[in-house]
C-alpha positions in Angstrom: -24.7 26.7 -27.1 -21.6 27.5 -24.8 -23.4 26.2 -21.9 -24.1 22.7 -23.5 -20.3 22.7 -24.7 -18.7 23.8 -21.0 -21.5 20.8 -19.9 -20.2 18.3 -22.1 -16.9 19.0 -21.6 -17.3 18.3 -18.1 -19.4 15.3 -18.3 -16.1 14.1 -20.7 -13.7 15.1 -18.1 -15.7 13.5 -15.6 -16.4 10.3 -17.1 -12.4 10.2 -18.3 -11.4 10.7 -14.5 -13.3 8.0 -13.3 -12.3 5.6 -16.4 -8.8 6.1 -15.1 -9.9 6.1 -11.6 -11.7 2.5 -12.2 -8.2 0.3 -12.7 -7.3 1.7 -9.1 -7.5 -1.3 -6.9 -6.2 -0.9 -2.6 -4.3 -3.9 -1.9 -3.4 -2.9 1.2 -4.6 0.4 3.6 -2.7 0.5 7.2 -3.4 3.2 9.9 -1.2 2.8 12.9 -1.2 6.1 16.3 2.1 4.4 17.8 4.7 5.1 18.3 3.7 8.4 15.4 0.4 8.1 13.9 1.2 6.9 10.7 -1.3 6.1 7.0 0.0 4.2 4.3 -2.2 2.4 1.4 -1.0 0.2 -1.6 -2.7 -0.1 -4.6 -2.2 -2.0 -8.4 -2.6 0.9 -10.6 -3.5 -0.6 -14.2 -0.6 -3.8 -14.5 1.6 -1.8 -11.1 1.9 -1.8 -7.7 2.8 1.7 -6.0 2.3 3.1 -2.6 -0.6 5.5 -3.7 -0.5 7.1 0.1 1.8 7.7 2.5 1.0 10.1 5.5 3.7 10.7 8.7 4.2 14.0 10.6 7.8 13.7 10.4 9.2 11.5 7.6 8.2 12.6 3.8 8.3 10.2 1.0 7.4 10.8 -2.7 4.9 8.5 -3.7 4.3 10.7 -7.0 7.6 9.5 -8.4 7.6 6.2 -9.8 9.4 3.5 -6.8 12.7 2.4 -8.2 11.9 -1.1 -7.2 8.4 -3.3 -6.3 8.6 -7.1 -5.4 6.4 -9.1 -3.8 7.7 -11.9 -1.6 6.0 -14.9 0.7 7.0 -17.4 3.7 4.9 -20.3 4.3 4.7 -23.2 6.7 2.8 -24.8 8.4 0.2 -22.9 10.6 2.2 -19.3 9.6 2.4 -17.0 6.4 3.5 -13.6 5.9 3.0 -11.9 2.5 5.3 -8.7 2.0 5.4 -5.9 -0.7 9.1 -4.0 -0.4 9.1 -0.3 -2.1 12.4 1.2 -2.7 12.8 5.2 -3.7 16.7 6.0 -3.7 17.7 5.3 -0.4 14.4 5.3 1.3 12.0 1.7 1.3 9.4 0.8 2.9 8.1 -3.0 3.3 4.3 -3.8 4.3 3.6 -7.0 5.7 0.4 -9.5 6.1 1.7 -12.2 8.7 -0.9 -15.0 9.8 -0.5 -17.7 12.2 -2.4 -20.4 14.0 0.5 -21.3 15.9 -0.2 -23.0 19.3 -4.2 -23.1 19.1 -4.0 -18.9 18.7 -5.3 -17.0 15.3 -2.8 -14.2 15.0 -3.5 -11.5 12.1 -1.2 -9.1 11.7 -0.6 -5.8 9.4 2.9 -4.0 9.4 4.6 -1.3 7.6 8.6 -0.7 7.7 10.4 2.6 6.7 14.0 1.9 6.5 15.9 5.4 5.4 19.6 5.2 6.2 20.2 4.6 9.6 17.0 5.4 10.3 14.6 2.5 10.6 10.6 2.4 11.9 7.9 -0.2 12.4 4.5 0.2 13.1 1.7 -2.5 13.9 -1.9 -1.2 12.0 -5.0 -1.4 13.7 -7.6 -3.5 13.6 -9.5 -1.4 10.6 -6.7 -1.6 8.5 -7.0 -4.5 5.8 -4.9 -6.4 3.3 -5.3 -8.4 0.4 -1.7 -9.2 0.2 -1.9 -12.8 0.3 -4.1 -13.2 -3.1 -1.0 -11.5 -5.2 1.9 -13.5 -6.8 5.0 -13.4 -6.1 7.2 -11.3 -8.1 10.9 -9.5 -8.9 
């Protein structure tokens, strides 16, 4: 009888975890080796956006804490877009970027993240593995 309670308990704890796990959706997943390797994903968690990785040798951010601020902001015109997300923690934000152009006959696709604490600012380019669906949110405050 213990058995079958310790095994339903964990079947319930199971399917729990992957009830909550099932309203995670990556928006965003960028993995950049210059100038520092660098991993950063975005994801809406339930009705949120949050920065639900963040990896870098050197700079440490707390993604567990809630970001003070999350907007959502586009530019559009003809033949070019870029969709940005901007995460602020205290004095520490970071903005990731999906810019697209056709400008001049060449496709251009584009993944960025920016880390911006005090004086310190970084930018790194993703690679081409690194995807986005950036462009499909609204804008928002």
């Amino acid at each position: 009888m213990v058995t079958k309670l310790g095994s339903i308990s964990c079947l319930l704890f199971a399917a729990s975890s992957y009830a909550a796990a099932s309203h995670v959706q990556v928006v965003f997943d960028c993995r950049a080796d210059s100038p520092t390797p660098i991993y950063v994903v975005a994801s809406k968690v339930d009705d949120t956006y949050a920065l639900t990785q963040f990896e870098h040798p050197q700079l440490k951010l707390d993604i567990g804490s809630t970001a003070d601020s999350v907007n959502k902001s586009s530019y559009d015109r003809a033949l070019v877009s870029e969709h940005s997300m901007h995460f602020s923690y205290d004095e520490t934000k970071v903005v990731i970027s999906d810019y697209h152009s056709e400008e001049l006959g060449k496709l251009t696709q584009e993944y960025s993240v920016t880390f911006t604490q005090s004086d310190n600012k970084q930018y790194w380019l993703c690679n081409d593995k690194s995807k986005s669906t950036l462009p499909a949110i609204e804008d928002f405050d």
